[in-house]
ZAVO-282543 format. One line per field, with one value per atom (N, C-alpha, C): residue number from 1; atom name; x, y, z. Coordinates in steps of 0.2 Angstrom, whole numbers. Example, Ala and Ser with C-alpha at 12.3 -4.5 7.8 and 13.67 -1.06 7.14 Angstrom:
% ZAVO-282543
seq: (1,1,1,2,2,2)
atom: (N,CA,C,N,CA,C)
u: (66,62,66,64,68,64)
v: (-28,-22,-16,-11,-5,0)
w: (39,39,39,35,36,39)
***
This chain:
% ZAVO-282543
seq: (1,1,1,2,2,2,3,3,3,4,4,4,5,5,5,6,6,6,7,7,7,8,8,8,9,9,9,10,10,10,11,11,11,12,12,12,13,13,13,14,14,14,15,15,15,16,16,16,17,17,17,18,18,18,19,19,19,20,20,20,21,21,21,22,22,22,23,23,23,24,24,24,25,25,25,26,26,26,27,27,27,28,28,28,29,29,29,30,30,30,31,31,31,32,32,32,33,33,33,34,34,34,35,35,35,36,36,36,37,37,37,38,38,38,39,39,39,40,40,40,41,41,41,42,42,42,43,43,43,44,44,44,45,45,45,46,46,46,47,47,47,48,48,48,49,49,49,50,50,50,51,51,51,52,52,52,53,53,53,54,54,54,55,55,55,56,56,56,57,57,57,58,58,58,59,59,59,60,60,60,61,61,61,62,62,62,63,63,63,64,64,64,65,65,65,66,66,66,67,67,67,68,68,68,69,69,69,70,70,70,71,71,71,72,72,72,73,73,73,74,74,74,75,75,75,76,76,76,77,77,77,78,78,78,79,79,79,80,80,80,81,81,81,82,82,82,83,83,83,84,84,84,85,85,85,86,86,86,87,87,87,88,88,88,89,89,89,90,90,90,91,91,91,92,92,92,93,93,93,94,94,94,95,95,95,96,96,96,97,97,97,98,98,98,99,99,99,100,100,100,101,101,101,102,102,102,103,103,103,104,104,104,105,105,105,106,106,106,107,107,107,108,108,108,109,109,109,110,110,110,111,111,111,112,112,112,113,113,113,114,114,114,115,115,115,116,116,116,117,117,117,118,118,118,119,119,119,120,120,120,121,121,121,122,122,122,123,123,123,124,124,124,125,125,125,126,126,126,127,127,127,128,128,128,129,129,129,130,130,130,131,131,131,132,132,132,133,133,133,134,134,134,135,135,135,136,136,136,137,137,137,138,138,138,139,139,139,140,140,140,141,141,141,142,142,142,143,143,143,144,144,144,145,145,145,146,146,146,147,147,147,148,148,148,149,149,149,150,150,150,151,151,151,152,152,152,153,153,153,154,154,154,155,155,155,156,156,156,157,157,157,158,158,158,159,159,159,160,160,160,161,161,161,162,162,162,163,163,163,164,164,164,165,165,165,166,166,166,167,167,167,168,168,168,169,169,169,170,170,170,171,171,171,172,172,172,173,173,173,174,174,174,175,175,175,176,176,176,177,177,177,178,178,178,179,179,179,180,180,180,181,181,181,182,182,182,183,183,183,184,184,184,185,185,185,186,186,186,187,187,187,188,188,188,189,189,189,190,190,190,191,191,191,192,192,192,193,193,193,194,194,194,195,195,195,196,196,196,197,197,197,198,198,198,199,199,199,200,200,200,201,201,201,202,202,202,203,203,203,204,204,204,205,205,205,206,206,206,207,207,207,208,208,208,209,209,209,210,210,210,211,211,211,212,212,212)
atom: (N,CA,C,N,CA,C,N,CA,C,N,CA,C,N,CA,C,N,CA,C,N,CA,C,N,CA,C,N,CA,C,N,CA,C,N,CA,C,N,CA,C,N,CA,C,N,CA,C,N,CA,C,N,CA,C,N,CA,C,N,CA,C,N,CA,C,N,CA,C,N,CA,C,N,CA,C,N,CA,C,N,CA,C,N,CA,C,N,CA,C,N,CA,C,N,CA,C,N,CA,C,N,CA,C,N,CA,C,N,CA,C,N,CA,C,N,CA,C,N,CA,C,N,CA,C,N,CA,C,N,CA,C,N,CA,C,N,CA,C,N,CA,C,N,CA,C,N,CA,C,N,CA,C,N,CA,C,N,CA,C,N,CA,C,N,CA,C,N,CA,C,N,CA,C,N,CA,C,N,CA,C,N,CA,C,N,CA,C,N,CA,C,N,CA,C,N,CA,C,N,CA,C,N,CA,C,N,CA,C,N,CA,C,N,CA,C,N,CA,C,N,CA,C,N,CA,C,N,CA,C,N,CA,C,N,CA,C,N,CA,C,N,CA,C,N,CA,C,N,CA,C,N,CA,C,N,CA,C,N,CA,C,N,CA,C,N,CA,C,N,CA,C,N,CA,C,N,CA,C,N,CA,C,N,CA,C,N,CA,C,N,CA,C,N,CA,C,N,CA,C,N,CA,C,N,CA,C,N,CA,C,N,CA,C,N,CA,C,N,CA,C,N,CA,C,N,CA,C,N,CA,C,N,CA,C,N,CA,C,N,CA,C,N,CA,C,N,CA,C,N,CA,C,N,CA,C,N,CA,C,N,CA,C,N,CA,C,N,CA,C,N,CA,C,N,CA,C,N,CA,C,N,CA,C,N,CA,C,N,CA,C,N,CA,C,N,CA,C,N,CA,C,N,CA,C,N,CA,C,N,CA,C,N,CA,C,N,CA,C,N,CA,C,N,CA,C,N,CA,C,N,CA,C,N,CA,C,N,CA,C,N,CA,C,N,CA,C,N,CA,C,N,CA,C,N,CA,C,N,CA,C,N,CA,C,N,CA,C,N,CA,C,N,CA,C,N,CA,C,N,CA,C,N,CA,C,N,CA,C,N,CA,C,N,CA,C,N,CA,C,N,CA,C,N,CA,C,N,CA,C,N,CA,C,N,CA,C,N,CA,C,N,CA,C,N,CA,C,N,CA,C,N,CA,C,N,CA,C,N,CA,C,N,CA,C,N,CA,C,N,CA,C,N,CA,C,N,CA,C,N,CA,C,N,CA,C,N,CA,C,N,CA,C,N,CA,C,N,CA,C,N,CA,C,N,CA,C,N,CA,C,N,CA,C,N,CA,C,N,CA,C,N,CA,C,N,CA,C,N,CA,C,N,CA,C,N,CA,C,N,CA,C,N,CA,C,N,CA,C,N,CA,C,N,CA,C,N,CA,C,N,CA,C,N,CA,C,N,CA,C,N,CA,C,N,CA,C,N,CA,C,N,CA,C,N,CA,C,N,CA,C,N,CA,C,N,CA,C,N,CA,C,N,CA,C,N,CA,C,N,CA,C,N,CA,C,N,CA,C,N,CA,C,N,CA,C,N,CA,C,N,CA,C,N,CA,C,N,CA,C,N,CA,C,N,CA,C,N,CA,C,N,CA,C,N,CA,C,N,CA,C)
u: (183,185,188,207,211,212,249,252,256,271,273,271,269,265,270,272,278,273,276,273,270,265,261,264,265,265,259,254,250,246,242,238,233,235,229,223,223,218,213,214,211,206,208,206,203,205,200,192,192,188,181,186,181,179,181,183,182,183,183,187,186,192,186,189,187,184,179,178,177,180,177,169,164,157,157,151,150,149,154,154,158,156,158,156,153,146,148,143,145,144,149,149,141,140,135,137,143,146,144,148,145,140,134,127,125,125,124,127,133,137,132,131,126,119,117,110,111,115,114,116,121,123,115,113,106,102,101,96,96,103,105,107,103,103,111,117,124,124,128,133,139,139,149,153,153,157,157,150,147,153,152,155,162,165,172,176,172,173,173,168,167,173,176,179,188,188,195,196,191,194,191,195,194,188,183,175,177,183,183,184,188,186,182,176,174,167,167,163,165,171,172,170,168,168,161,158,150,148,151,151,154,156,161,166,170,173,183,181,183,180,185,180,186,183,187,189,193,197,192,193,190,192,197,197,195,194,188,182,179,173,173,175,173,174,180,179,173,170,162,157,157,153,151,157,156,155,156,155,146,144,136,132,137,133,128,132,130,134,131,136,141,146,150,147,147,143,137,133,131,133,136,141,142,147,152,145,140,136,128,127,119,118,108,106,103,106,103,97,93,88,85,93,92,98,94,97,106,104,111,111,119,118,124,123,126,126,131,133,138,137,138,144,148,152,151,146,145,139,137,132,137,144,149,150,148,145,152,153,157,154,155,152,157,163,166,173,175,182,185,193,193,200,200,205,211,215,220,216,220,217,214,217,217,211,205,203,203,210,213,213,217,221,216,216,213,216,215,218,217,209,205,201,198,191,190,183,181,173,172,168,166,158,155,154,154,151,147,143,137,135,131,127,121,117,112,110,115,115,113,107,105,107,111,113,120,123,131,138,141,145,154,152,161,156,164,161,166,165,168,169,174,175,181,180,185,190,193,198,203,205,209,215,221,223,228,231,235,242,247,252,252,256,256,262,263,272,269,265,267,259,257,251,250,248,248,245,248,244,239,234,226,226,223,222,214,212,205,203,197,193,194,192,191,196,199,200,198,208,206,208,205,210,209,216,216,221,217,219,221,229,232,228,224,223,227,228,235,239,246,249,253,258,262,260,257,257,261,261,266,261,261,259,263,263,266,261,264,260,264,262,267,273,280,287,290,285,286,284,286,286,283,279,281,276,281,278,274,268,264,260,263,262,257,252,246,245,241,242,242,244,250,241,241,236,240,236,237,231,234,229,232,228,229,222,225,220,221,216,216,218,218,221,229,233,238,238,244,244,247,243,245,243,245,244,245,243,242,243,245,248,249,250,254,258,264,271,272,268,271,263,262,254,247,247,240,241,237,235,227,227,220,220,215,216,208,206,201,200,197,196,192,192,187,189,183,184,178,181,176,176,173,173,170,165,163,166)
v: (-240,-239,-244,-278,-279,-278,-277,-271,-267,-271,-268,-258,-252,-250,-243,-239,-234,-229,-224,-222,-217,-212,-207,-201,-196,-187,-185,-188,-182,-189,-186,-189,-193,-201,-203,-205,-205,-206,-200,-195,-189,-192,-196,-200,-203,-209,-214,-212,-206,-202,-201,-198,-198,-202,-205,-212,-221,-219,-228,-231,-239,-242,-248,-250,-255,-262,-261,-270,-275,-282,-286,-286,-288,-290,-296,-300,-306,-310,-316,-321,-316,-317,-314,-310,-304,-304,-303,-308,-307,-300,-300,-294,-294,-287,-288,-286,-283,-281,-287,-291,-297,-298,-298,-298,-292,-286,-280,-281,-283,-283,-288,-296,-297,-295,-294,-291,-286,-279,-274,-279,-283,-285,-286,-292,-297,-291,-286,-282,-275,-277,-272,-278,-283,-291,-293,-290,-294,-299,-303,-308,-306,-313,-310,-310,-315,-312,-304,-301,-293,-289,-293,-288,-288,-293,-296,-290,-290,-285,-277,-277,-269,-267,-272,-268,-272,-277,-282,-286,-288,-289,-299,-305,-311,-314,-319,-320,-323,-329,-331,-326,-322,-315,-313,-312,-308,-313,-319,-322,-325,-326,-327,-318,-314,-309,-310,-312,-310,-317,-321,-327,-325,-322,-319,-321,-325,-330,-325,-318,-316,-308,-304,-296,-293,-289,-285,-275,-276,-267,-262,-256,-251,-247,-250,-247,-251,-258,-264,-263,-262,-258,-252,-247,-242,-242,-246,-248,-254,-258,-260,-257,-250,-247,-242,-240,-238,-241,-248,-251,-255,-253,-255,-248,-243,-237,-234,-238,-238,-231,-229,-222,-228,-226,-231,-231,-229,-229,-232,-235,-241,-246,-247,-254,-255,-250,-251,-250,-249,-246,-246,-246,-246,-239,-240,-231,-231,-223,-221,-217,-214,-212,-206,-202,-195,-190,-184,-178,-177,-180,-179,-183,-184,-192,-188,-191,-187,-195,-198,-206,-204,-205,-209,-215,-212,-219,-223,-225,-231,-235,-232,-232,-234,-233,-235,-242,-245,-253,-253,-259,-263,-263,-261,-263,-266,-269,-271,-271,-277,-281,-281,-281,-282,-288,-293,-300,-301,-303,-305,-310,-310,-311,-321,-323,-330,-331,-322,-326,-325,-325,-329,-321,-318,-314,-306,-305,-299,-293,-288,-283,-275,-273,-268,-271,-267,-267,-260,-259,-251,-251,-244,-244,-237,-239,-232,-226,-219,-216,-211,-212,-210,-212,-220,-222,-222,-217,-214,-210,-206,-200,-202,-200,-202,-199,-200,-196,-193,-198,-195,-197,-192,-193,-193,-194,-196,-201,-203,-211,-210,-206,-206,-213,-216,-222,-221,-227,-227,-234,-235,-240,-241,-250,-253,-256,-252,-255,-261,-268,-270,-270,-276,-275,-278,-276,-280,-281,-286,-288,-285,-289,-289,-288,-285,-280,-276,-278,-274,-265,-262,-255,-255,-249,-248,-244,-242,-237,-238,-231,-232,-223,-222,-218,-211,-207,-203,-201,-195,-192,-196,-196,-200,-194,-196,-189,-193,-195,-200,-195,-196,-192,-199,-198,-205,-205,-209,-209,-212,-217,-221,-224,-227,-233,-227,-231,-230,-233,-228,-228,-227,-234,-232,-232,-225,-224,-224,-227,-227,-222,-219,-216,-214,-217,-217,-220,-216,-221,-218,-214,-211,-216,-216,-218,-213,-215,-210,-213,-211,-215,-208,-211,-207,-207,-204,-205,-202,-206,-200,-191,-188,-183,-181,-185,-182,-186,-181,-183,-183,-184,-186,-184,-180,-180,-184,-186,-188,-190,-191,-192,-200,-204,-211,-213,-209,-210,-214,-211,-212,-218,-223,-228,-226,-229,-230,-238,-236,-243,-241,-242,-240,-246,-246,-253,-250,-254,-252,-253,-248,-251,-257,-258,-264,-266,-273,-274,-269,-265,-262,-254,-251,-244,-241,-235,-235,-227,-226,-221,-217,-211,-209,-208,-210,-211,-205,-202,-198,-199,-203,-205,-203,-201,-197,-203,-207,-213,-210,-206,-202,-203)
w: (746,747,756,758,764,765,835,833,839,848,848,847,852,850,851,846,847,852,857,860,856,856,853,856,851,854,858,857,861,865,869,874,871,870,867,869,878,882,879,878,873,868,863,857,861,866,869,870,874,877,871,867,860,856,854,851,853,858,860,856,859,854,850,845,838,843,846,851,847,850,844,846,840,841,845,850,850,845,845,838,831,828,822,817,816,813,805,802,794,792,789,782,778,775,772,764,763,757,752,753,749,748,750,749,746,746,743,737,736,729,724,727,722,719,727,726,720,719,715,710,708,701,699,702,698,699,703,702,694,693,685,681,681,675,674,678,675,678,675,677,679,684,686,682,676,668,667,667,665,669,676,680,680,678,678,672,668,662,664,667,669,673,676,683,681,678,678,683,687,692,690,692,691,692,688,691,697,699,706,712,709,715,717,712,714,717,713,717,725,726,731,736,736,739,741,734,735,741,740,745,753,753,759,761,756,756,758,756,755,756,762,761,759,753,749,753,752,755,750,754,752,743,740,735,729,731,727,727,733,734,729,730,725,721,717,707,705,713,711,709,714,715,709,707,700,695,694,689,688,696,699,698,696,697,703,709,715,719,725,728,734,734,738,745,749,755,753,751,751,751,748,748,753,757,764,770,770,776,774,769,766,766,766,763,769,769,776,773,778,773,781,781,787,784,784,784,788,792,797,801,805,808,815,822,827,827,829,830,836,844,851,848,856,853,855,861,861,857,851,846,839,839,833,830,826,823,818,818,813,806,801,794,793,793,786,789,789,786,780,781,773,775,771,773,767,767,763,757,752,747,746,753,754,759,760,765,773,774,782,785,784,787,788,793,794,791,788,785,791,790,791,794,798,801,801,800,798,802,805,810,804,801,799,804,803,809,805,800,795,791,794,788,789,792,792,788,786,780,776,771,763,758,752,749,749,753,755,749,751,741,748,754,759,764,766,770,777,783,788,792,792,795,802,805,810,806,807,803,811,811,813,807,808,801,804,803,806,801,804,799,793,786,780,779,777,775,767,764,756,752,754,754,745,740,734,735,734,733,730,731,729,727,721,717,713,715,712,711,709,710,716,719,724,726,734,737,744,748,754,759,765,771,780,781,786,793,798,804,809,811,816,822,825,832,837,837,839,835,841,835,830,828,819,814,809,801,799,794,789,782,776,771,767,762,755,751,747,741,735,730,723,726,726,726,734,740,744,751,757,761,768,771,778,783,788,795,798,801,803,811,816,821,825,828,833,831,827,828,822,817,813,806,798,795,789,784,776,772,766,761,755,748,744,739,733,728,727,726,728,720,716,710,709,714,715,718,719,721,729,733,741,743,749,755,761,766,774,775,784,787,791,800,805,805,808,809,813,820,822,827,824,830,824,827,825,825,823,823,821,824,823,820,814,811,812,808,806,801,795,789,787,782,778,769,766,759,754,750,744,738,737,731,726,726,720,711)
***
């Protein structure tokens, strides 16, 4: 499951308040997706061939991923995850291993970047707010989304449901467009083809994704 800033309707220092904003870490902190993805392959005896086959996705891709050479978007992750027989919140956050999770926001951590298919280019940053929970079948994230010129749309598995906190989204879904401003949410079946982006600079959303 790889920002000029149009003003907002509603009072975003509201969101601030609750929310915080996406800070960079000190230095860089690697990804651990990558490292998860291989450990569960070798630990189910495939090959990245095996895997290549299971899911379509290229062996340079995917081994580029496992190397972090490359951090793969939220809908790559989940056609992994099914194909690793894994719950996706592992992937994205690890196993939590609590009943329930009350996550502070100054407690809110970076799990996962997701970059252009070259690598370079920053797409997403996604901040977990329950990966403590074991056994979770939805993955609440905070997501910074920036902008895409030429970005392919993502289709996979699950049920997504994103609430704007700042900034202009623009969401495509199937042959539809819409701009989505502070306030303003989305439902949709991840069956369907979509893509998120900011309109200009960045935007910051709230995520909720059922990978199942």
């Amino acid at each position: 499951m790889d920002t000029k800033e149009d003003k907002p309707h509603i009072n975003v220092d509201y969101f601030e308040d609750l929310t915080g904003k996406i800070a960079t870490p000190e230095g860089d902190r690697v990804d651990e997706i990558g490292r998860r993805i291989r450990k569960l392959r070798e630990a189910k005896g495939l090959s990245l061939e095996d895997l290549s086959n299971l899911t379509g996705f290229e062996i340079d891709f995917l081994e580029k991923i496992e190397n972090q050479e490359i951090h793969p978007q939220l809908g790559t992750v989940i056609k992994l995850s099914k194909a690793l027989e894994s719950a996706f919140g592992r992937l994205v956050s690890g196993v939590g291993d609590r009943l329930y999770s009350v996550t502070r926001r100054q407690e809110q951590k970076i799990v996962s970047r997701s970059t252009d298919l070259a690598g370079k280019k920053k797409l997403y940053t996604y901040k977990s707010l329950a990966p403590e929970v074991k056994g979770r079948h939805m993955e609440p994230l905070m997501v910074e989304l920036k902008e895409m010129a030429d970005q392919e749309p993502s289709v996979h598995a699950g049920e997504e449901f994103i609430h704007v906190l700042d900034g202009t989204v623009v969401l495509r879904v199937g042959d539809e467009q819409f701009e989505l401003e502070a306030g303003d949410s989305a439902y949709y079946l991840s069956t369907t083809r979509h893509l998120l982006s900011a309109r200009n600079g960045k935007a910051r959303i709230l995520a909720v994704i059922y990978g199942e």
